[in-house]
N, CA, C and O of each residue as an XYZ file, in Angstrom:
244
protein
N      -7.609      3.180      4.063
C      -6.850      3.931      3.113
C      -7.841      4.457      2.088
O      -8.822      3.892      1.605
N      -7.226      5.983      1.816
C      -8.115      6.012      0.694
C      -7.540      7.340     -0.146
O      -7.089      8.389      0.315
N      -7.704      6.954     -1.458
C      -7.010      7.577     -2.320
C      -7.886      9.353     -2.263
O      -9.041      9.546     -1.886
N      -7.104     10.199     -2.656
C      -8.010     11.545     -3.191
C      -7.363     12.136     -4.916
O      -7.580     13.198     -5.500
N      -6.666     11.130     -5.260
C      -6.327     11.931     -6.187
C      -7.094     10.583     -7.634
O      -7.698     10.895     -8.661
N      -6.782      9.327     -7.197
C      -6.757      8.780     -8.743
C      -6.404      6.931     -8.165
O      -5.704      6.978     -7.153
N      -6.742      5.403     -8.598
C      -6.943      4.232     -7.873
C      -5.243      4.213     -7.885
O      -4.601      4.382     -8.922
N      -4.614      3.975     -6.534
C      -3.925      2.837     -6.288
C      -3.851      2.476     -5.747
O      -4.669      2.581     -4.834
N      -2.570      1.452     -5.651
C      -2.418     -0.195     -5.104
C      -1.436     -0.230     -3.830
O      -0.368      0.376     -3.927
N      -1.706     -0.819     -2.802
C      -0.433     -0.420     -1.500
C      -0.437     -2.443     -1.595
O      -1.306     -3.293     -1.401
N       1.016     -2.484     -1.988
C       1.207     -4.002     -1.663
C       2.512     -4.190     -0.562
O       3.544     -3.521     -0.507
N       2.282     -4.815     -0.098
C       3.456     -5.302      0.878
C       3.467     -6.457      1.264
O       2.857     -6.919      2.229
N       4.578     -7.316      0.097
C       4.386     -8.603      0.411
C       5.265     -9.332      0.813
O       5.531    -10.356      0.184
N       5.899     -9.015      1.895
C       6.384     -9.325      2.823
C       5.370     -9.963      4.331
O       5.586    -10.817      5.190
N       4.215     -9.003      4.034
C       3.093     -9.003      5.106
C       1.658     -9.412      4.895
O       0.601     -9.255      5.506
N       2.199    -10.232      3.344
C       1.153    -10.785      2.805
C      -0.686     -9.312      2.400
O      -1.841     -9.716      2.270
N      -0.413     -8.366      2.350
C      -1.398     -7.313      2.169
C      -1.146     -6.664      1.056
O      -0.009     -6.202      0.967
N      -1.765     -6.514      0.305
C      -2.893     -6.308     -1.247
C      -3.936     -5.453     -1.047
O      -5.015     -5.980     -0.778
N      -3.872     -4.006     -1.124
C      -5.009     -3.132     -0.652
C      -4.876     -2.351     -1.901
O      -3.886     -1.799     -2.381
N      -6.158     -2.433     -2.341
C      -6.569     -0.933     -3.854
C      -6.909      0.266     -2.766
O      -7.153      0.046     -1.580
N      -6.884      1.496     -3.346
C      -7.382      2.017     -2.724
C      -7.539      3.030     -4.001
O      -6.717      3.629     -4.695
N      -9.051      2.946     -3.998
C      -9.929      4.023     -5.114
C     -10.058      5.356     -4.652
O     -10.024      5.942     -3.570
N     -10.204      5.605     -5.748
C     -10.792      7.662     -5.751
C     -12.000      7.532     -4.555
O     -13.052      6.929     -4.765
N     -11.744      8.050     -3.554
C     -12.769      8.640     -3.502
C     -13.594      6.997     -2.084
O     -14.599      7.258     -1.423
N     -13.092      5.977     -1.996
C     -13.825      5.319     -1.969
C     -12.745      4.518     -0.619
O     -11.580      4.189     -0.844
N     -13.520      4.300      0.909
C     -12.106      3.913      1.959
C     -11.951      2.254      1.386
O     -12.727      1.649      0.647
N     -10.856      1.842      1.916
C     -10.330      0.728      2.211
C      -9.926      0.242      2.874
O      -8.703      0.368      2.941
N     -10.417     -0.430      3.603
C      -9.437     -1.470      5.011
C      -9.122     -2.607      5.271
O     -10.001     -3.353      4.841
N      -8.072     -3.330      5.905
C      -7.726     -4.563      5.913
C      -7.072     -4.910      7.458
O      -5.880     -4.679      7.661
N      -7.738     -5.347      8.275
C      -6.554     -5.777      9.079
C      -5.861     -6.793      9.236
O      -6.404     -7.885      9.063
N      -4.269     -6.718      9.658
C      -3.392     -7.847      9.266
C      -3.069     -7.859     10.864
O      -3.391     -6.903     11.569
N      -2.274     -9.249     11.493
C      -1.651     -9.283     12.721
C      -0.342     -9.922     12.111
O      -0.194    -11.081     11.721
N       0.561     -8.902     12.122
C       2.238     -9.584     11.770
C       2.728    -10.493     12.435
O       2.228    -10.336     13.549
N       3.515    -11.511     12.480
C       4.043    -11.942     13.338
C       5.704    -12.047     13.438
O       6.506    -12.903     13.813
N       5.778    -10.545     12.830
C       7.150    -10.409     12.670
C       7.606     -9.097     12.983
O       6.985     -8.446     12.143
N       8.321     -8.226     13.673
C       8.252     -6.940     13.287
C       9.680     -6.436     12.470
O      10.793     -6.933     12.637
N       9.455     -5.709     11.869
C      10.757     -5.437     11.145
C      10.381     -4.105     10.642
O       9.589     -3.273     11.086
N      11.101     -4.110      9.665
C      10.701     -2.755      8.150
C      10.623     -3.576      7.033
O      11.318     -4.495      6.600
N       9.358     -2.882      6.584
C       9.093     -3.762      5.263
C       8.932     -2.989      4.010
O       8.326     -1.953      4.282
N       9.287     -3.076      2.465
C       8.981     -2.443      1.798
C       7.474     -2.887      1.154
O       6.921     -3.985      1.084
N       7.005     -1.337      0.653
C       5.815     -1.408     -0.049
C       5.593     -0.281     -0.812
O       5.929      0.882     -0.587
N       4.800     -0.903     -2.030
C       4.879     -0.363     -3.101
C       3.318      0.233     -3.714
O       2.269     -0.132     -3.185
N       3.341      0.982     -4.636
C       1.884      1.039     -5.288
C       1.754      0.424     -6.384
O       2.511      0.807     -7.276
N       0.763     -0.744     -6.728
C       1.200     -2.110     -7.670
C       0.146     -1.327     -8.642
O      -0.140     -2.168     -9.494
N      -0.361     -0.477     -8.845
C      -1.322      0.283     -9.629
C      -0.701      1.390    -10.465
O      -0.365      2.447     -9.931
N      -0.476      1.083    -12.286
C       0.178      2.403    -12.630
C      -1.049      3.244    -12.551
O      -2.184      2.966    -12.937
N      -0.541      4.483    -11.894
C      -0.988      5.618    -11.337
C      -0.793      6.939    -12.101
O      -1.430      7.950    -11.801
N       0.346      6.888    -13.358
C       0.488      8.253    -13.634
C       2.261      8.195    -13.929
O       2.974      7.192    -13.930
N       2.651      9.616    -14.167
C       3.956      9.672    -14.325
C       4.978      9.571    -13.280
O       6.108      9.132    -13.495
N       4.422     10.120    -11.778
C       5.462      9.875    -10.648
C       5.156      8.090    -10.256
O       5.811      7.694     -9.293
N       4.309      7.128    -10.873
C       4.154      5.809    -10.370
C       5.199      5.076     -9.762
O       5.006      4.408     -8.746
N       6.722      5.198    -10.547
C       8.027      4.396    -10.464
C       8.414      5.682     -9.263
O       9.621      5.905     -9.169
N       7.964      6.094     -8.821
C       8.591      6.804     -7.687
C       8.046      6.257     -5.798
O       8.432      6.343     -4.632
N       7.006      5.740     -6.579
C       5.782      5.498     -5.231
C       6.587      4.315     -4.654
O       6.408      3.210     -5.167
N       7.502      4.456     -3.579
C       8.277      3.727     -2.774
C       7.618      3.997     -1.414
O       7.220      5.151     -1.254
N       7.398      2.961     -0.212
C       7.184      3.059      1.071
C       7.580      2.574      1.969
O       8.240      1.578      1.671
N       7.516      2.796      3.187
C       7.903      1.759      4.209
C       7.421      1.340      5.444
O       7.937      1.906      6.408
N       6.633      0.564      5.663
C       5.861     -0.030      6.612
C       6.388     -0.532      7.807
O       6.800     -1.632      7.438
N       6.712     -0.418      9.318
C       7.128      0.063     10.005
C       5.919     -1.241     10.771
O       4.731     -1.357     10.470
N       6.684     -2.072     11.785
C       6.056     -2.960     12.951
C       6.749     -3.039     13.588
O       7.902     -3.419     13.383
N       6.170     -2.637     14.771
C       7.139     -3.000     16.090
C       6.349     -3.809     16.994
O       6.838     -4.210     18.051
């Protein structure tokens, strides 16, 4: 992952993963689920004025 605009945060802790992801700078993590579902995830980094908007959804099958 990696940001192009400004640092944030992809958490999903449901799946136990905590990833920054800086300006400019990659990030990687690999996880093995042992669950598949839909999970929510968020950006735990205030980022700016759309921040409370930064909703996601992480997807294992």
């Amino acid at each position: 992952m990696v940001s192009t605009d400004r640092a944030h945060g992809f958490l999903v802790k449901p799946l136990g993963l905590d990833l920054d992801a800086d300006l400019g700078k990659p990030s990687e993590k690999t996880i093995t689920p042992d669950t598949a579902g839909t999970f929510p995830a968020i950006c735990d980094h205030y980022c700016g004025s759309g921040h409370g908007n930064m909703k996601m959804t992480v997807i294992v099958e």
